[in-house]
N, C-alpha and C positions, 0 to 999 in steps of 0.2 A: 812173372807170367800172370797175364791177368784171363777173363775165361769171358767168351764171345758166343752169341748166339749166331749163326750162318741160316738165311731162307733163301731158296731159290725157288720162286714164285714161278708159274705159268698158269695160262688161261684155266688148264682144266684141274690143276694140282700142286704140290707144292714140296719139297724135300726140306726137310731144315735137323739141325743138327748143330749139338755145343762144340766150342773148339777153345783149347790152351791156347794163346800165342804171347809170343815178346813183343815191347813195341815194335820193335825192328821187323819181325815176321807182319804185323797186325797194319805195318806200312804196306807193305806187297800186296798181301793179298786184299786190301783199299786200293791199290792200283789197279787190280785185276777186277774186283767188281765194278769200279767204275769205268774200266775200260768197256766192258762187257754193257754198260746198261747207258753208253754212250752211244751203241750203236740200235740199243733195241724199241726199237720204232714202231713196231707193227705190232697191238692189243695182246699177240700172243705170244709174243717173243719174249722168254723167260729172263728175268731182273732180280740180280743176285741184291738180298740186303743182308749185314751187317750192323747188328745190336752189341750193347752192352748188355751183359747178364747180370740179372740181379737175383739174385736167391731168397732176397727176402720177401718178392713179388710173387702170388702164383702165376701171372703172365708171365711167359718169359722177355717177351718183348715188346713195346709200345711201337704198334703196324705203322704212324704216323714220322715218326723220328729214328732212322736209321744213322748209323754214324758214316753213313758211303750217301756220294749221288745216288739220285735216278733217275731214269730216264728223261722226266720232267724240267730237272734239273737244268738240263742242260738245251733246253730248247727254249 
């Protein structure tokens, strides 16, 4: 199991939260974030990202370099 950082971004706020997964688990739910930010089109419409965690960073995550599409991605 390796350990993932999760943000779900939106215009005026943000949730984010560390998560354990297997590859196998860490396949799905990259399907489901980029399912999710395949359709999100419109400035406000919330775009899940998907980090590597590193512990040895005080960032948790480089805003830049998600391991999932986004939105942008795909257009």
């Amino acid at each position: 199991m390796k350990k993932y950082f999760i943000v779900n971004l939106g215009c005026d706020d943000h949730t984010e939260f560390t998560l354990e997964l297997t590859d196998e688990e860490l396949k799905t739910i990259l399907k489901f974030c980029n399912e999710n930010n395949k359709v999100a089109d419109y400035q406000c419409k919330p775009e899940i990202q998907v980090f590597e965690y590193d512990e040895k960073i005080n960032s948790y995550y480089d805003c830049d370099n998600p391991i999932n599409k986004q939105y942008r991605d795909f257009i």
